[in-house]
N, C-alpha and C positions, 0 to 999 in steps of 0.2 A: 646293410652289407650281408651277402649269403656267403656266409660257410660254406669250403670245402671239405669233406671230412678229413682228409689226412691234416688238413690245417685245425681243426677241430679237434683230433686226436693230440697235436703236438701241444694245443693250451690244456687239452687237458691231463695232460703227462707234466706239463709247467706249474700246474693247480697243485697236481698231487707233490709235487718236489717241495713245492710252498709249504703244502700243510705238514709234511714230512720233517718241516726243519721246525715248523709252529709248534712247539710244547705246551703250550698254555691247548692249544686247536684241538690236533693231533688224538689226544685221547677222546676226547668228546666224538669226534667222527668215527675213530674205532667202537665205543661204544655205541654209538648210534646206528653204526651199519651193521656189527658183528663181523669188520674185518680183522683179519688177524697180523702181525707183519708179515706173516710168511702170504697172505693176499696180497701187500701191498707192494712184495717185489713180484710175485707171479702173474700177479694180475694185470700189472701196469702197462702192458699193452692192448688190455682186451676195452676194445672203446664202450663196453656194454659200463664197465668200472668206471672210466673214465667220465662218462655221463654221471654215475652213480658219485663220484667227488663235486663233477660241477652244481648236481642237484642240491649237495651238502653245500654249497658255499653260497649258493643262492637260498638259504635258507633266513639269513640274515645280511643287513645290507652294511651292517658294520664291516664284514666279514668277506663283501663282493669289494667296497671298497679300501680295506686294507689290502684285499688279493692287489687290487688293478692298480692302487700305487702304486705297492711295492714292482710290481711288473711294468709301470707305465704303461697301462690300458686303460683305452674309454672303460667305463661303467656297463656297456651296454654288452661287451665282446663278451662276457661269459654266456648272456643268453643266449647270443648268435651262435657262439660253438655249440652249446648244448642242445640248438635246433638243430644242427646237423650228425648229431649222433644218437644211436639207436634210442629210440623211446623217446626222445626229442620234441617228436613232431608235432605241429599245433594241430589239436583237435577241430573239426569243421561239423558242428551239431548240427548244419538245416540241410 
């Protein structure tokens, strides 16, 4: 399935609300990015962030598949959003 990006944008406004409520998550991703809260309301529409959340949850698959339970989504729907937003895009080396 191809991502549209506004459909891209709104899983990953749906990530971020997830990890937002994630306490145990939450801090480790703040740590890990160097976001601050005052990023995580200013920034929440900016899809460059947005990507920057799905890359964090695709970092572990514990962590794709707790997302896509709890939201009832395939496994696969984080990668396709994140193909469709900035810095996404699959590299083509030949």
């Amino acid at each position: 399935m191809t991502y549209a990006r506004e459909s891209a944008e709104t899983l990953g406004l749906q990530a971020l609300g997830w990890l937002v409520g994630n306490e145990d998550l939450l801090p480790v991703f703040m740590n890990a990015t160097g976001a601050s809260q005052d990023d995580l309301r200013s920034r929440a529409g900016d899809p460059v962030f947005l990507g920057a959340v799905l890359d964090f949850l695709m970092m572990d698959d514990a962590w794709v598949i707790r997302f896509c339970d709890d939201a009832s989504l395939p496994y696969e729907r984080l990668m396709e959003a994140r193909a469709a937003l900035p810095g996404g895009e699959q590299m083509n080396w030949t």
